[in-house]
C-alpha positions in Angstrom: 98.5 99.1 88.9 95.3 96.7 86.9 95.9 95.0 90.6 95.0 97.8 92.7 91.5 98.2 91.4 90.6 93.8 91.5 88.5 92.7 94.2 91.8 90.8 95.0 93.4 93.8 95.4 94.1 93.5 99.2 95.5 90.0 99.1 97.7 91.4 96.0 98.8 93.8 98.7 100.2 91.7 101.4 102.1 89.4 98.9 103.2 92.5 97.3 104.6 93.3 100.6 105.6 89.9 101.4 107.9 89.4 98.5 109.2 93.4 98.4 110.7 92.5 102.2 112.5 89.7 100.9 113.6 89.9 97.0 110.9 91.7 94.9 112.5 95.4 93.8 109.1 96.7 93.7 107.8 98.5 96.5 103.7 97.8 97.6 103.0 102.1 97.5 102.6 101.6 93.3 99.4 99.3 94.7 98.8 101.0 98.1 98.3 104.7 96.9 96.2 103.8 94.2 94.0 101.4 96.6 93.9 103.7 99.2 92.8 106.6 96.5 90.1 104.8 95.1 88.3 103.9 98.9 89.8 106.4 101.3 87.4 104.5 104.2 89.6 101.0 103.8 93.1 103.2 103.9 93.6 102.0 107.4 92.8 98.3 106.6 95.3 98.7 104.0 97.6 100.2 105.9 97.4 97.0 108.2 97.8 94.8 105.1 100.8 96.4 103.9 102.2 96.3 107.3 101.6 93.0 108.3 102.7 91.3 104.8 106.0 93.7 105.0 106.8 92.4 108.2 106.3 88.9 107.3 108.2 89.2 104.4 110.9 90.7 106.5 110.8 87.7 108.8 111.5 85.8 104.9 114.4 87.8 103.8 115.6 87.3 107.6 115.5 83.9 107.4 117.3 83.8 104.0 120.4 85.9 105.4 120.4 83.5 108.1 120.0 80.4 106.4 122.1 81.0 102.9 124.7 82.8 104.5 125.6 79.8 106.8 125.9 77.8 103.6 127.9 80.0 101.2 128.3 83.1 102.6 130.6 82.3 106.1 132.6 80.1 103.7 133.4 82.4 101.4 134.4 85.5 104.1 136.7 82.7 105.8 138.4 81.8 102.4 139.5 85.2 101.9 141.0 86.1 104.9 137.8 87.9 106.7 136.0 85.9 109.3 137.5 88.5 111.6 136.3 91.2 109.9 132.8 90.1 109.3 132.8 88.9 113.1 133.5 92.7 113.9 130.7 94.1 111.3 127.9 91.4 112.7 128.8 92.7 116.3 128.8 96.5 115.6 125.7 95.9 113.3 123.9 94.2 116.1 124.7 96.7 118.4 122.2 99.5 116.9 120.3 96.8 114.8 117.1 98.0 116.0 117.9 101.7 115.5 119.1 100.7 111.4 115.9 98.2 111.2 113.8 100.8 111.8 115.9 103.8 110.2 115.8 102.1 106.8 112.8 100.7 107.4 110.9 104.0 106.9 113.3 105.1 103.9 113.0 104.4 100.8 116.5 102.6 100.7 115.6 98.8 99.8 114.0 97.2 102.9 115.2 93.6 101.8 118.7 94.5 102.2 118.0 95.1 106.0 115.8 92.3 106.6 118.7 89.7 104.9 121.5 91.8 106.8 119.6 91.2 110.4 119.7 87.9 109.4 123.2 87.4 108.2 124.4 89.3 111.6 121.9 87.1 113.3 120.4 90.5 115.3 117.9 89.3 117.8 114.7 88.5 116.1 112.1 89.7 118.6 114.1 93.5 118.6 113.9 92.6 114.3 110.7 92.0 114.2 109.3 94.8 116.8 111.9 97.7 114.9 109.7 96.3 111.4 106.5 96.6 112.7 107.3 100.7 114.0 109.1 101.3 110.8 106.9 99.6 108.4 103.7 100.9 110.1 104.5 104.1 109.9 106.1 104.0 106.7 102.6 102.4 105.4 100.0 104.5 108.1 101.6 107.5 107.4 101.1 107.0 103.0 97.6 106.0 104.1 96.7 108.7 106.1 98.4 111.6 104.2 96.3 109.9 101.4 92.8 109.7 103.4 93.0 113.5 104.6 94.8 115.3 101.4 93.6 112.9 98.8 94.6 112.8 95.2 96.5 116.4 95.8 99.0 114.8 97.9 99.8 112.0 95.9 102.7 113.9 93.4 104.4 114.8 97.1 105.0 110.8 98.5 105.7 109.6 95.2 108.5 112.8 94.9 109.6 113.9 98.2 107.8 111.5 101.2 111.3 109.5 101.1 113.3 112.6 101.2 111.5 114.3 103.9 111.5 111.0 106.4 115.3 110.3 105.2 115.8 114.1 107.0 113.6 113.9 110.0 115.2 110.4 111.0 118.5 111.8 110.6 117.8 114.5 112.6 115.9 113.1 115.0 118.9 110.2 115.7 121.0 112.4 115.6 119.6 114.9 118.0 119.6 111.7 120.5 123.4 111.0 119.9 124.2 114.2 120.4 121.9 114.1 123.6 124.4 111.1 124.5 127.8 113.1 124.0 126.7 116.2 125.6 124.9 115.2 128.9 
C-alpha cells in the first residue's frame, strides 16, 4: 500500500504483476486500486502496466512448469506408476487450455497455478500467451475502469464481490457455449 502512492509506484506495479503470475501470493489490485484511486486520468496506463507485467510474469511461471517439471516433476509421476495418467491430464488439459487460461485468468483463483500448469502440459505458448493478455486485460481494464467512472464508492464491491460476479458470468457464459455445442 506505502508503494502505491511513490513516484515508483508504476514500476512497483509491473513487478508486482510480474512476480504474482509466477510465485508471489499477492495479487497487484492491493497496488492497482489504490493507484488508480488516487489519479483516475493514468487508470488506463495502469491498466496497461498491470497487464503487461501479469503476462510476462505468466510467460515466468510458464517457463518454470516447463523447465522444473522436466527435472523433478516427470521423474517423480513415472516412479509412481503415472506417466500414463499425467500423459492423459496434459492432453485433455491442452485441449481447452486457452478456454481455462483465460477462465482462471479473470478469477480470482491463483493465476500462477495456471501459468506453471500451461507449462507443465506444455500448452501451445502463442494460444498461452494470447488467452493471458484477454484474461488479464480485462481482469485489470475492467478494476480500472469500474474505478475511473464509480470512483472510491465502488471500491468495497471489487475488493468483495468483483471475483464472485466474473467467476458467475464466465461460467455462464462457457457454459451457454457448451450447451450451444450439445444442442445444435
Amino acid at each position: 500500500m506505502d508503494l502505491a502512492g511513490h513516484k515508483r509506484a508504476p514500476q512497483a506495479l509491473f513487478w508486482v504483476a510480474f512476480i504474482e503470475s509466477s510465485f508471489f501470493p499477492i495479487p497487484p489490485d492491493v497496488m492497482l486500486m489504490p493507484m488508480v484511486l488516487a489519479r483516475r486520468l493514468k487508470a488506463w496506463t495502469y491498466a496497461s502496466i498491470a497487464t503487461l507485467g501479469s503476462v510476462l510474469g505468466g510467460v515466468a511461471g510458464y517457463l518454470i512448469g516447463l523447465l522444473l517439471f522436466d527435472v523433478l516433476g516427470r521423474p517423480l509421476v513415472e516412479l509412481y506408476g503415472y506417466g500414463e495418467k499425467f500423459a492423459e491430464f496434459a492432453s485433455s488439459y491442452n485441449e481447452y487450455g486457452a478456454l481455462i487460461v483465460f477462465f482462471f485468468g479473470v478469477t480470482p483463483f491463483p493465476y500462477k497455478v495456471i501459468t506453471i500448469a500451461s507449462g507443465v502440459t506444455q500448452l501451445n505458448i502463442v494460444a498461452f500467451v494470447l488467452a493471458s493478455i484477454a484474461a488479464r486485460g480485462l481482469r485489470f481494464f475492467l478494476v480500472s475502469g469500474l474505478l475511473y467512472w464509480f470512483g472510491p464508492p465502488i471500491r468495497d464491491f471489487i475488493e468483495q464481490r468483483l471475483g464472485l460476479v466474473t467467476t458467475v458470468f464466465l461460467v455462464l457464459l462457457i457454459g451457454g457455449f457448451v450447451g450451444l455445442r450439445y444442442l445444435v
